[in-house]
C-alpha positions as CSV (number, residue, x, y, z in Angstrom):
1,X,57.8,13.8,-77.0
2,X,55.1,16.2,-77.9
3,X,52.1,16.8,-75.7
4,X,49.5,14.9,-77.4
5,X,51.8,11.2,-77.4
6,X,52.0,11.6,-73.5
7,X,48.2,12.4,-73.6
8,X,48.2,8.8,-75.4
9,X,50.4,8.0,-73.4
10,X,49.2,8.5,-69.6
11,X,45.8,7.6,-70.2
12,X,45.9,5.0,-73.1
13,X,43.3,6.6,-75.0
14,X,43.8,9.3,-77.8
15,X,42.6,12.9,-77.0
16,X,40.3,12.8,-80.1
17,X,38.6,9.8,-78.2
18,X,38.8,11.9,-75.0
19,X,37.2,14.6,-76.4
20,X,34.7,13.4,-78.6
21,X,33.8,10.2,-76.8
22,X,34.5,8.6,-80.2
23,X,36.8,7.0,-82.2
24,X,38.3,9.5,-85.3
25,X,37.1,7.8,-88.9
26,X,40.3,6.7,-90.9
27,X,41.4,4.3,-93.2
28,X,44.0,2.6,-91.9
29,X,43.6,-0.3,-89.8
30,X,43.5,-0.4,-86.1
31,X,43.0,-2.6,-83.4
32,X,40.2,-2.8,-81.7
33,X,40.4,-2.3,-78.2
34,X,37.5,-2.2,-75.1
35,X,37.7,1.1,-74.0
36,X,36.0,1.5,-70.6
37,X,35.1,5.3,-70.2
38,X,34.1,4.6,-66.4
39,X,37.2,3.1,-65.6
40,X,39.0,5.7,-67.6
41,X,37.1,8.4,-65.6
42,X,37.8,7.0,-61.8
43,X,41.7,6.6,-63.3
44,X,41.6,10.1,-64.3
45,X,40.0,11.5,-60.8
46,X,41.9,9.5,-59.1
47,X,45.4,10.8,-60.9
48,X,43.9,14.8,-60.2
49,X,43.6,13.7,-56.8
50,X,47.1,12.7,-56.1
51,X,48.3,15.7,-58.3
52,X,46.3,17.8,-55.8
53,X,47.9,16.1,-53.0
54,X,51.4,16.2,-54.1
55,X,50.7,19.8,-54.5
56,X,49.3,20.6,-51.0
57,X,52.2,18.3,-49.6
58,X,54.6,20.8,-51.3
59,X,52.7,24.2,-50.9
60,X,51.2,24.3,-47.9
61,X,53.3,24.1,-44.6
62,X,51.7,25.3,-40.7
63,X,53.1,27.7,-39.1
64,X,53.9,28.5,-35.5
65,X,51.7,30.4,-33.6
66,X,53.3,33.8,-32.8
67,X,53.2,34.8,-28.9
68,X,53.4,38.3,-27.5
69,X,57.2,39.4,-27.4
70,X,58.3,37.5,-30.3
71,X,60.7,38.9,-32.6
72,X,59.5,39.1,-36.3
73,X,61.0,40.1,-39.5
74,X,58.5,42.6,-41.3
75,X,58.2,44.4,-44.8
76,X,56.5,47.8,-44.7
77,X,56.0,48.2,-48.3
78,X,57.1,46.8,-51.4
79,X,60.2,49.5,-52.1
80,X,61.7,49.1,-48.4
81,X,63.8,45.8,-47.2
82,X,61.9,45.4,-44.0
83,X,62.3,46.4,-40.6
84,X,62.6,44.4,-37.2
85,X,59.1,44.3,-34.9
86,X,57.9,42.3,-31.9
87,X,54.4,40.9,-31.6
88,X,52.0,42.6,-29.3
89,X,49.0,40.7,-29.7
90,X,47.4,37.5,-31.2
91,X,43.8,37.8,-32.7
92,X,41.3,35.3,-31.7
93,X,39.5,35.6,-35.2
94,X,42.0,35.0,-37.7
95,X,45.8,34.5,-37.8
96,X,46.0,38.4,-37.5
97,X,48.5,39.3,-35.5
98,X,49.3,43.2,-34.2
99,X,53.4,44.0,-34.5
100,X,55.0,46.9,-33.2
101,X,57.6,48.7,-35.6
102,X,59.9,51.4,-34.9
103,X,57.3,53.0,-32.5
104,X,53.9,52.1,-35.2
105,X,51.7,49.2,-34.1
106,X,50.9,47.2,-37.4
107,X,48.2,44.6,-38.2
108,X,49.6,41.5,-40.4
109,X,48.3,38.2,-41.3
């Protein structure tokens, strides 16, 4: 199916309509039908809502809270693998957190 027949099709309305809050003038014969652009509008927010929601379910996750003497995994810089570390402090104004790395103290979100 191309991308303007499931337009048609998730909405009921064709994207012409949509668009130009009007029917497109043609010759053949259609059936009329009551279009309702309030109810199409609190359908449509209400599908962009639940997309957004979906989305947050599968994006965002919490993490733990790191104490002092935890080990971490930590990468330096984009060319090295990473190096082992253990937390030294927590910040109180952010989830900043201060590692120590081979002897270096390091700041990381």
């Amino acid at each position: 199916m191309g991308p303007v027949l499931l337009l048609i099709l998730e909405s009921g309305v064709s994207p012409a309509k949509l668009l130009l809050r009007k029917g497109v003038r043609t010759n053949i014969p259609q059936v009329v039908e009551q279009y309702d652009e309030e109810l199409f509008r609190g359908k449509e927010a209400h599908l962009k809502e639940r997309q957004k929601r979906n989305a947050d379910d599968r994006r965002a996750k919490e993490l733990e809270v790191l104490k002092p003497g935890d080990l971490v995994w930590i990468k330096c810089s984009k060319d090295k693998e990473g190096e082992s570390g253990r937390v030294v402090a927590g910040r109180e104004e952010g989830a900043f957190y201060d590692f120590q790395v081979g002897g270096r103290v390091l700041r990381r979100n």
